[in-house]
Structure formats: structure tokens, C-alpha cells
TIMIBA-27359 format. One record per residue (C-alpha): residue in three letters; x, y, z. Coordinates in Angstrom, 1 decimal. Example, Ala and Ser with C-alpha at 12.3 -4.5 7.8 and 13.67 -1.06 7.14 Angstrom:
   type       c1       c2       c3
    ALA     12.3     -4.5      7.8
    SER     13.7     -1.1      7.1
//
This chain:
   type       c1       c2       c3
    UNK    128.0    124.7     90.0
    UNK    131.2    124.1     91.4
    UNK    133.3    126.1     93.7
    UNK    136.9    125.6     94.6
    UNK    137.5    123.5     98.1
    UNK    138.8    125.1    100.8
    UNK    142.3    123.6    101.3
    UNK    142.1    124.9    105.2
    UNK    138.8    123.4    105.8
    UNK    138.3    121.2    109.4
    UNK    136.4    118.7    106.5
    UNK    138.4    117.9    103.8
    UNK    136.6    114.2    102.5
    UNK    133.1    116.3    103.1
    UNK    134.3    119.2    100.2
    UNK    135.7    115.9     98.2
    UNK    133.1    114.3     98.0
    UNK    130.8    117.8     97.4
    UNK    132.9    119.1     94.8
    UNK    133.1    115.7     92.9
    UNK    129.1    115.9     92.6
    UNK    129.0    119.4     92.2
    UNK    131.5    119.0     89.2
    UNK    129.6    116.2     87.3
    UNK    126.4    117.7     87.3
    UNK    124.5    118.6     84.3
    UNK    123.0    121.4     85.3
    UNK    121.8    124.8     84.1
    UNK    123.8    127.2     86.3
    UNK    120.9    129.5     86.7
    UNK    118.6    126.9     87.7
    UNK    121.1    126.0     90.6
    UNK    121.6    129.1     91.1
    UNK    118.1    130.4     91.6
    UNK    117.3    127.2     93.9
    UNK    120.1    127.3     95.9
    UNK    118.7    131.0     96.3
    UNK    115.1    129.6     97.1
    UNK    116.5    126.9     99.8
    UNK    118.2    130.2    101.7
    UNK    115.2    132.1    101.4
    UNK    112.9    128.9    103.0
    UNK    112.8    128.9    107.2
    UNK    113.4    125.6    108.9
    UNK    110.4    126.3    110.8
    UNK    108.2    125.3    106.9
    UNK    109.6    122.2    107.3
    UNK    106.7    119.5    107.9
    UNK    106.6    117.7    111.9
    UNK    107.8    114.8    112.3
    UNK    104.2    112.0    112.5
    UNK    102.2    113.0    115.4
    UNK    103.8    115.8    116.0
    UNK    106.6    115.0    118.6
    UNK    109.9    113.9    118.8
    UNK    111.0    110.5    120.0
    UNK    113.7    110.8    122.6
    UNK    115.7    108.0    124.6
    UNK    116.2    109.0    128.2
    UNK    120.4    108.7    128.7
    UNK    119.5    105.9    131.5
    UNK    118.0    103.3    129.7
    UNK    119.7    100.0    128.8
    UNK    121.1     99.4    125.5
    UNK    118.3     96.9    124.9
    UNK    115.4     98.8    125.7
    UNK    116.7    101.8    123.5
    UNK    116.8     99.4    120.8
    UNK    113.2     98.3    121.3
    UNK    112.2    102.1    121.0
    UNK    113.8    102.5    118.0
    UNK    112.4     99.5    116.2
    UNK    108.8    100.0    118.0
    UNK    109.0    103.8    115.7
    UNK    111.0    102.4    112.9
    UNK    113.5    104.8    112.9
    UNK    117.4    104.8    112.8
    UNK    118.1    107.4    115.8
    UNK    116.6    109.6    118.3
    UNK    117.6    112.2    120.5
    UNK    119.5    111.5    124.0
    UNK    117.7    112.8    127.1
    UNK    119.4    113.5    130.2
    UNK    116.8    113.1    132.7
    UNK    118.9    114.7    135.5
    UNK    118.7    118.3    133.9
    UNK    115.7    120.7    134.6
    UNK    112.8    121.3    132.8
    UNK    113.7    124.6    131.7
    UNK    117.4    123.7    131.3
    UNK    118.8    124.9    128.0
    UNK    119.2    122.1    124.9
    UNK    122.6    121.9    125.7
    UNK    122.2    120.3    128.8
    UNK    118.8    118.7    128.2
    UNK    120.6    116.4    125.5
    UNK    123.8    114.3    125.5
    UNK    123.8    113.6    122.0
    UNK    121.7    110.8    119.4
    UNK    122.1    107.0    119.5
    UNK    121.8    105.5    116.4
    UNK    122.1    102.1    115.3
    UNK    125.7    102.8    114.2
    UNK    126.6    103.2    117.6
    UNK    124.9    100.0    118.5
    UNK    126.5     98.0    116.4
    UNK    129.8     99.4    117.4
    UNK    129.0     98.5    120.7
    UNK    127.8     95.3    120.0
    UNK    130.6     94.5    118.6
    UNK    133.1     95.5    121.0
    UNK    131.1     94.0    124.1
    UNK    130.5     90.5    122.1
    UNK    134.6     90.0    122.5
    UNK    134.0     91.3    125.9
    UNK    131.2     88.7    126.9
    UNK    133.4     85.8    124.7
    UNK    136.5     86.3    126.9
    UNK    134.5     86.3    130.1
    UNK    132.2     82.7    129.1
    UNK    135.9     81.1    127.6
    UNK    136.6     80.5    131.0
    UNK    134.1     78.4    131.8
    UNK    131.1     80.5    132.3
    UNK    133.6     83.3    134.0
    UNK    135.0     80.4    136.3
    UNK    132.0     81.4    138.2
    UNK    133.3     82.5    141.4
    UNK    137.0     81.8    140.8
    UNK    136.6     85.0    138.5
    UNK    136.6     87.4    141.3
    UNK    136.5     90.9    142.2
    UNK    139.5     91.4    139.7
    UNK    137.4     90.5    136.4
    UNK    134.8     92.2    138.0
    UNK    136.6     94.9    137.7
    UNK    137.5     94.7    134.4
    UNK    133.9     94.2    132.9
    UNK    133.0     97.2    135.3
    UNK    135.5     99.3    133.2
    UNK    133.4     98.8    129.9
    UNK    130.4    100.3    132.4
    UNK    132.5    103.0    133.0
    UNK    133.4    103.8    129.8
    UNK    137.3    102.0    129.2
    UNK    136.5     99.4    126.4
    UNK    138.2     99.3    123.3
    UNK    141.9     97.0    122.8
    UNK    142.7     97.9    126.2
    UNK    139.7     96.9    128.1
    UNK    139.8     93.5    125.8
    UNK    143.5     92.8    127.4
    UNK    142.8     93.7    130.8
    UNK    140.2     91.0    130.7
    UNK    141.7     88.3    128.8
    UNK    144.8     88.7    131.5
    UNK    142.2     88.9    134.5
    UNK    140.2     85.6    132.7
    UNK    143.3     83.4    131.8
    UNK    144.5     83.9    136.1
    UNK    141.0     83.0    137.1
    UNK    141.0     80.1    134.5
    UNK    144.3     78.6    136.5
    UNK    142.7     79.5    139.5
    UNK    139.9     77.0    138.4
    UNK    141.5     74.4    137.0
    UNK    140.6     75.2    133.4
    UNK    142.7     74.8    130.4
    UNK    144.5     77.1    129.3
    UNK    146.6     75.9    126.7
    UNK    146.0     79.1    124.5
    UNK    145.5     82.2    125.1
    UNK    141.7     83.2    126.4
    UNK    141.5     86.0    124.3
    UNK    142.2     84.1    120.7
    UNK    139.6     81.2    122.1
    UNK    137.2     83.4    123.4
    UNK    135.7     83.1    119.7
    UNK    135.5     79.5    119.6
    UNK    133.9     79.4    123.1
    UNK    131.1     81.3    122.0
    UNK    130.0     79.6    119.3
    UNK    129.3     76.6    121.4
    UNK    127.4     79.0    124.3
    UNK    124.1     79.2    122.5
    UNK    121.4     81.2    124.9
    UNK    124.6     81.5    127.6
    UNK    126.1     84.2    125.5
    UNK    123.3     85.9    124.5
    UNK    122.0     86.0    128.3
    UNK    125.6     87.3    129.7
    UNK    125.9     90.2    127.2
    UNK    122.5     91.5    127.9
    UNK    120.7     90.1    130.9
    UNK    123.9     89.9    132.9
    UNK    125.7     92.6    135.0
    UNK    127.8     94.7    134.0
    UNK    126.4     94.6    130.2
    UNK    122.8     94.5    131.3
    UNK    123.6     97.9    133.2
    UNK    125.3     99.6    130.1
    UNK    123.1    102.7    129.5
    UNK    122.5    104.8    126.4
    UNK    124.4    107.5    127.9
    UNK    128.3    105.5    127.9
    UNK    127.3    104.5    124.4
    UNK    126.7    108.2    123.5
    UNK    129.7    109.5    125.2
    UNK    132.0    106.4    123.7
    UNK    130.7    106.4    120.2
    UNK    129.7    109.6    118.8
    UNK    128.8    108.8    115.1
    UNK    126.2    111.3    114.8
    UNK    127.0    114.4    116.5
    UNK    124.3    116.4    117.6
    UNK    124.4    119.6    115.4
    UNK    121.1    121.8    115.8
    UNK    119.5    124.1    114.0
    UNK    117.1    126.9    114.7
    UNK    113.4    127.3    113.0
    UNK    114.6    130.3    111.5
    UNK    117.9    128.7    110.3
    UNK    117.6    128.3    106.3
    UNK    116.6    125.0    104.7
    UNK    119.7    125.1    102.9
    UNK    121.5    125.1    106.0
    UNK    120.0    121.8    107.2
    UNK    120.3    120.3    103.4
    UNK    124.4    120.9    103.5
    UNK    124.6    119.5    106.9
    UNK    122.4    116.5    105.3
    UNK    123.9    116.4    102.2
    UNK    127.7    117.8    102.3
    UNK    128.4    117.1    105.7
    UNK    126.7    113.3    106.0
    UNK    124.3    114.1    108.9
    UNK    121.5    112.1    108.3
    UNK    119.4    114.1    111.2
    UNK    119.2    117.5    111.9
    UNK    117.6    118.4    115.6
    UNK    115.5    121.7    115.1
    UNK    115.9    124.0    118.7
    UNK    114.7    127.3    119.6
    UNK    117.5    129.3    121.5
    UNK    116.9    129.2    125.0
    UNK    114.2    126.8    125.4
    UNK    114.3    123.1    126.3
    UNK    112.9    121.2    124.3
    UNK    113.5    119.7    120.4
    UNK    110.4    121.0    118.0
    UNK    111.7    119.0    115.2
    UNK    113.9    116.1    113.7
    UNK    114.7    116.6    110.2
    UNK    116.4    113.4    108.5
    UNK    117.6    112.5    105.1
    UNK    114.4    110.7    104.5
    UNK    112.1    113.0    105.7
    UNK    113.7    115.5    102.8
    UNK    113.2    113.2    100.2
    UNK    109.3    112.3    100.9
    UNK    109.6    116.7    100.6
    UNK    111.2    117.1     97.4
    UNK    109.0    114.3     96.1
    UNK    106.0    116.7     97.0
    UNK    107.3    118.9     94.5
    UNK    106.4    117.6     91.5
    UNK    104.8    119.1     88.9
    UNK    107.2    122.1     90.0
    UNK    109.3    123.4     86.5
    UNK    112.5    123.0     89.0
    UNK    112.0    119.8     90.2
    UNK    110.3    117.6     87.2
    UNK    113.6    119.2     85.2
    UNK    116.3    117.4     87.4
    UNK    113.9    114.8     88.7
    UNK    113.9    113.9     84.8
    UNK    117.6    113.4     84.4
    UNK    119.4    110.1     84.3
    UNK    121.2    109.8     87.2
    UNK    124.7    109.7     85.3
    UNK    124.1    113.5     84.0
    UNK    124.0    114.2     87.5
    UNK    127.2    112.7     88.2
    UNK    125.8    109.4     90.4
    UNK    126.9    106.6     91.4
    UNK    129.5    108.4     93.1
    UNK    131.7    106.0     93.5
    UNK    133.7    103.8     91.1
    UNK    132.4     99.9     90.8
    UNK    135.9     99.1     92.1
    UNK    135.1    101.0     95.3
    UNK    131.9     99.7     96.1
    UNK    132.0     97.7     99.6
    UNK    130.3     94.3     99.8
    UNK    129.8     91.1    101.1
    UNK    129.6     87.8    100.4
    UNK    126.3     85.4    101.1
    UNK    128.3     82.8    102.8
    UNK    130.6     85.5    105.2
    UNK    129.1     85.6    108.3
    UNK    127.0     88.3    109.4
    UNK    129.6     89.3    112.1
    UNK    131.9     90.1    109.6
    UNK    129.4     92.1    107.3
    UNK    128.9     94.1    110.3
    UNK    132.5     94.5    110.9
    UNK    132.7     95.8    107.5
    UNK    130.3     98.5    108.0
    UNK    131.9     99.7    111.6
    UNK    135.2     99.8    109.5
    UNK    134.2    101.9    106.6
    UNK    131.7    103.9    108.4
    UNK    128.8    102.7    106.1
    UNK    124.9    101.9    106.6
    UNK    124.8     99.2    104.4
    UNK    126.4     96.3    102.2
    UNK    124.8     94.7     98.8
    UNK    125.4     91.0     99.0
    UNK    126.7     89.7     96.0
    UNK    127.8     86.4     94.6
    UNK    129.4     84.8     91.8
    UNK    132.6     86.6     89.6
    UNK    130.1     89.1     88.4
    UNK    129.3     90.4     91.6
    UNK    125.5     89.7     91.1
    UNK    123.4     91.1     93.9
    UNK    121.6     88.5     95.7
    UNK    120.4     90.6     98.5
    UNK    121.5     93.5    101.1
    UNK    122.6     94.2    104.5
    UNK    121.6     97.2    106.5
    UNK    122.5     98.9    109.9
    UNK    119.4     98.7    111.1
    UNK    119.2     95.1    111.0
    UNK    121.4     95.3    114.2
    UNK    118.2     94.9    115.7
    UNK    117.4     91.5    114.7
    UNK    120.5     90.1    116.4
    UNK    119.7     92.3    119.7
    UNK    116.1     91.2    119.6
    UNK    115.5     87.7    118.4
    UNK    118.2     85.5    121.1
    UNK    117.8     82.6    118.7
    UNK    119.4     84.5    116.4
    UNK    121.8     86.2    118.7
    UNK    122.9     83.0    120.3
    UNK    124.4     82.2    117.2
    UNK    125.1     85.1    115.4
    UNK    129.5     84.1    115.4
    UNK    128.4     81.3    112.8
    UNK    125.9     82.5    111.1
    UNK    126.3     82.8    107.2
    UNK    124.9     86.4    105.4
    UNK    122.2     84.5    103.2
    UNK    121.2     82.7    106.3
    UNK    120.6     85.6    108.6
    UNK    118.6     87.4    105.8
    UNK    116.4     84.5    105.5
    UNK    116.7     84.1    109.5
    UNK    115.3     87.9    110.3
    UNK    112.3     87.2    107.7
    UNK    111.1     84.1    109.5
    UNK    111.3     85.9    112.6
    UNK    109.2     89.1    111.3
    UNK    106.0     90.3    112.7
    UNK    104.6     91.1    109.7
    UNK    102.6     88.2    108.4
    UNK    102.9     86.8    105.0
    UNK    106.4     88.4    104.8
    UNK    109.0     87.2    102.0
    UNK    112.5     87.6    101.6
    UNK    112.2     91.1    100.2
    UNK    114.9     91.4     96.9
    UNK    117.3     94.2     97.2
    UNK    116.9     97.7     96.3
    UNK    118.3     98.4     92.4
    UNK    118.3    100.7     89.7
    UNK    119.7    100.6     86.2
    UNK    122.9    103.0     85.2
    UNK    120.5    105.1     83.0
    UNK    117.3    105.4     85.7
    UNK    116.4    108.9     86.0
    UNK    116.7    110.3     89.2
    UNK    112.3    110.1     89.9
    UNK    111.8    106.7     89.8
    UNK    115.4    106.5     92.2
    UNK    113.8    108.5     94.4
    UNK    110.3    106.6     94.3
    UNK    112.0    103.5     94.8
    UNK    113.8    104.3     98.2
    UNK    111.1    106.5     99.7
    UNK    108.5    103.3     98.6
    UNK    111.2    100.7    100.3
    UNK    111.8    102.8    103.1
    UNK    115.5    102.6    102.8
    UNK    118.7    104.5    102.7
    UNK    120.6    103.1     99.5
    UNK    119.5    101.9     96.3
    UNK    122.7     99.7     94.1
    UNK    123.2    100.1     90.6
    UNK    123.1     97.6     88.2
    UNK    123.9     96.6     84.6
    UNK    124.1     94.0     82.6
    UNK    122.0     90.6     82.6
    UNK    123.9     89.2     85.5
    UNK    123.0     92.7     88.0
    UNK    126.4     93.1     88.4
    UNK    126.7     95.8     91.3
    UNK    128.7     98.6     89.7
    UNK    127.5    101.4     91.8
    UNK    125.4    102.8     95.0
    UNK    123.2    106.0     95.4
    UNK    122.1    107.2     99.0
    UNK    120.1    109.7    100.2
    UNK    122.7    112.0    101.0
    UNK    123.6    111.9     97.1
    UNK    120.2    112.7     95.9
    UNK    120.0    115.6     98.4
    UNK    123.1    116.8     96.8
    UNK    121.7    117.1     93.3
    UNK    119.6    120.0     94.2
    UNK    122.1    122.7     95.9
    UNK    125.7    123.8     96.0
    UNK    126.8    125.7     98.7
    UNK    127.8    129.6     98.3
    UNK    131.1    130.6     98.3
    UNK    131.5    131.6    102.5
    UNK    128.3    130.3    103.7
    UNK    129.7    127.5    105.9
    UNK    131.5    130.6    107.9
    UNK    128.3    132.6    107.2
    UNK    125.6    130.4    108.9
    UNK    127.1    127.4    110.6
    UNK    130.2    127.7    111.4
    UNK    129.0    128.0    115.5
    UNK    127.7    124.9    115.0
    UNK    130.9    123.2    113.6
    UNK    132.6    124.1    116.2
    UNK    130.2    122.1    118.6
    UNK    131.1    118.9    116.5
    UNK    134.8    119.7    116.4
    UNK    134.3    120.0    120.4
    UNK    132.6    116.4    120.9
//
């Protein structure tokens, strides 16, 4: 059922995109109706613990690397910041700074990699002829100044310490700094992780500098549909559960988590009825074929990840060929890989797509692992078996394909799937959440 968007809303690509899915939908509008009616009715507090019982959370002093190790250790995609400087019985809003997330990461990763470059095109920093002045400048990405700016004050401060050390310097440092780090191996790898100031880069300036998942919480007597919009409509892909006045997170509700629940529901009338439908009668892939973002197998992995910072998405299919035949897939996740494997790291500038897939497989724990073929799904593929396939693969996005060739003409994501089975009621986003809006307009 589709409702009119709300020309003054703070969100306009979030009713876009909901009102595009809303209007395709082959739906009975009693049935969405009645359990759009049923999510309202449904307290958060019904919704199944996270395994074991508790919450992971990163304490906001950690290093980058180690928060990365947590999250792999658990196999999940974000946790909750901790500040460990507030009380015990501090409210929620001082007791966490926000979630880290591997988007973040990479983001970071990214920005601190042309950081790190710049420094080592100099000749290993020039060693001492860098000085207090490029020590400076690095300290600024520790105190939260990185971006453009911070890239320039270095490159200036490296190029007078190069001079100062006799190093060349026919070109500028910053348009070399590239180049100088393919040929640094372990070097770079050590400097942007085990070296000051990145090694001392916590989780908390990487919360406070890249805020792609704001930390929205609900209450355990907050609706389900409430934490399905902000999952669905408003591309959360967690949802912190907190009890008003009290410390401490008693759940983590994620995009993944709901669609293990809704699998749980069949047999259900309601659910076997849409779980039944082709996913084109429920207006999926969203997207147009032309729109789809990918990557090629021999791009390098830096830019694949560039590609995903850019457009703000968790994953790329890697094609090949004039057909665009999927060959394999990039995640977000697999961030990791570079950040925990240094032979990979070290030369991560020049390293191809197909090559780091095949790379992070040789490297797995797992044994007997194979290079694991990409998640797909036919045009016509009824929503159930979409739905079975990503909660069996454990991931995010499934592609769609057609033809002989697999040409990619299409993606569907959690948050999509989520969106099949509400709509949101005319004023319930001023009705329910809007207080909690206004503390992601405020970050």
C-alpha cells in the first residue's frame, strides 16, 4: 500500500526508495494492512536475544586493529561503542559514543593508506629529517583532522623534509606517494598499523569522524514495526534495544537477525502467501540493471573498495566480459582480510579483484575452504528460496541473474526483503520515532 511522500521530510531518498517498493507490490491491501497492524501490536521486548544472550561492545579506547579482531572473532559487521570513562549507572547516552562498523573501517583505511604512502615516499619519513613538523601533521589524523586537508598538510610537511634529506623530489610527494607504496611491502603495512600515530588511532576518532551508522535506539516496549522502518525504510542495518534510564544495551536487532525471524514464520497464512511470490510481483530488484554498481576482476581491490566508500554500498558483484557475467563478489566485511593478513595488506595497491578473492580463501581458517561462487537468484525466484539463500550464505545481498551468460541485471538486500512485509502509516514516523530522528539529525 502506498502513501504519498512527504515533500518536507528530513529523508527524502529513504521515502524514494519506500514508496517505489511500496508502489510495485502485489499485494492484497488487507493483508498489508492487517500485518502492518500486527507488527505495531508486537513489543520489541518479543524479539529473540542476540546468541548467548549479550551484546558485543568495543570499548571507545581500543585500536582500530583490535576492534577489527573483535568483530571477525563474532562474525559480525558492527557493535556498539563503549565509553569506558562514564559510570556504571550513567544513562545510554553517555555510556555509548556510537557503532563501528566495517564501513567506517574501510573509510578509514582508506584515508589513512594515503596518509601512511605520503609519509614512507620520503624515504621511510626521512627518518629523523621528518621532524616535529610531520609529526604534527600525522598527530592531526589522531586528533581527528584527516580528510583533503590533512593529506596536504603532510604532503607539504614530507616534500620540506624530503629536501631536508637529500631526497628526490622531482614530483610532488603526494602524486608519488602511490607508487612508493607499492614497492614498501611489510614497511607499509607496519607504519599504518604498528607505527605511531596510526597504531594509536582508537575506535572512538573513527566513531566521531565517520558516523555511517548512527546509533538510533529503541525501547523494549517500542513496536516491532518501529525497529522494521528504521531497518527497512530508513537503511539501519542495527537497531540497539535500551531501557530508559538504565545503562546498559539488552539487545541488538540487525537486518539479519529479522530475516532468520520471519523465516520462523512459515507455515503462517501471511507469510507462506508473500514468501510465495516471485520477487518481481513484489517490485524487486529495486534497481534498474543500468544502475547496478560493479567491478571488474582485474580492478584492484583498492578501487572496488573506493567504489563502495563512494556510493555508500556493502558490496560489489564482480563481473566480466560484455555481458556482465558474474564471476564472483566483493563485500565490506572483507576489509578484514586486508587489516588482518599483512601479506595481503602489504600489497593490497596492486592487487587485482580476482586475485584478492582467491588471496583471502588461501589465507582462511576454515580448512578445506574453496573459492565460494557468488550469491544469485533468477528474475522469477520467489521471494522463500531468496530469503533461504542469504540467511544459508550468511550474507547481505543476493544478485540477479538471467540469461545463459548470468548476466547481473539486478540486486536484492536485506533491507528490501524487510520492506516487503510493511508500509508505514500515514503520521507514524512523527508518532513513534520522530525523538529519535532528531538524535541522528543531531550526530
Amino acid at each position: 500500500m502506498a502513501h504519498q511522500a512527504d515533500v518536507n521530510s528530513p529523508f527524502p531518498s529513504c521515502d524514494a526508495y519506500f514508496e517505489t517498493i511500496q508502489s510495485r507490490k502485489k499485494l492484497p491491501s488487507s493483508l498489508q494492512e492487517s500485518l502492518t497492524s500486527a507488527f505495531a501490536q508486537i513489543p520489541v521486548s518479543s524479539f529473540p536475544e542476540v546468541p548467548g544472550g549479550k551484546v558485543i561492545e568495543i570499548p571507545a579506547n581500543l585500536s582500530v586493529i583490535d576492534a577489527v579482531h573483535i568483530l571477525a572473532e563474532h562474525n559480525i559487521l558492527a557493535a556498539p561503542v563503549r565509553n569506558p570513562e562514564a559510570s556504571s549507572n550513567s544513562d545510554w547516552r553517555e555510556r555509548y559514543l556510537g557503532i563501528i562498523d566495517y564501513s567506517a573501517i574501510i573509510l578509514w583505511v582508506l584515508e589513512h593508506a594515503e596518509l601512511a604512502a605520503v609519509a614512507l615516499s620520503v624515504g621511510s619519513a626521512t627518518a629523523a629529517g621528518v621532524g616535529a613538523g610531520a609529526v604534527s601533521a600525522l598527530g592531526a589524523v589522531v586528533a581527528g583532522a584527516t580528510g583533503p586537508a590533512a593529506v596536504a598538510g603532510l604532503t607539504a610537511v614530507a616534500a620540506g623534509a624530503a629536501l631536508v634529506g637529500g631526497v628526490a623530489t622531482e614530483k610532488s610527494v603526494g602524486k608519488d606517494a602511490p607508487t612508493a607504496a607499492d614497492h614498501l611491502g611489510e614497511d607499509f603495512y607496519k607504519l599504518l598499523l604498528q607505527e605511531e600515530p596510526f597504531k594509536s588511532t582508537t575506535v572512538k576518532s573513527i566513531v566521531e569522524s565517520y558516523r555511517w551508522s548512527p546509533f538510533l535506539p529503541v525501547a523494549p516496549t517500542s513496536s516491532m514495526l518501529t525497529a522494521l522502518l528504521l531497518l527497512s525504510k530508513y537503511g539501519l542495518k542495527n537497531v540497539p534495544v535500551v531501557e530508559v534510564g538504565k545503562p546498559n544495551i539488552k539487545n541488538f536487532i540487525t537486518q539479519s537477525a529479522v530475516i532468520q525471524g520471519l523465516r520462523q514464520c512459515k507455515g503462517r497464512d501471511w507469510f507462506d502467501c508473500i514468501a510465495a511470490l516471485p520477487i518481481s510481483d513484489l517490485g524487486l530488484p529495486f534497481m534498474s540493471r543500468s544502475e547496478v554498481i560493479s567491478i571488474k576482476g582485474d580492478e584492484l581491490i583498492l578501487e572496488a573498495f573506493k567504489r563502495m566508500r563512494d556510493n555508500r554500498i556493502g558490496g560489489l558483484p564482480v563481473i566480466e566480459g560484455p555481458n556482465r557475467k558474474i564471476v564472483g563478489s566483493i563485500s565490506i566485511r572483507d576489509i578484514r582480510f586486508l587489516l588482518l593478513r599483512p601479506e595481503i595488506f602489504s600489497s593490497f595497491r596492486h592487487l587485482t579483484v580476482m586475485d584478492f578473492i582467491k588471496a583471502k580463501f588461501s589465507v582462511s581458517l576454515v580448512s578445506g575452504n574453496t573459492l565460494a561462487s557468488p550469491v544469485t537468484c533468477a528474475p522469477d525466484a520467489c521471494l522463500e528460496s531468496v530469503m533461504e539463500s542469504l540467511a544459508s550464505r550468511c550474507t547481505h545481498r543476493i544478485y540477479v541473474v538471467e540469461g545463459d551468460d548470468c548476466e547481473v541485471v539486478g540486486i536484492v538486500t536485506l533491507r528490501d526483503i524487510i520492506s516487503c512485509f510493511i508500509y508505514e502509516p500515514t503520521g507514524y514516523f512523527d508518532n513513534y520515532f520522530g525523538v529519535a530522528v532528531k538524535e541522528m539529525l543531531k550526530q
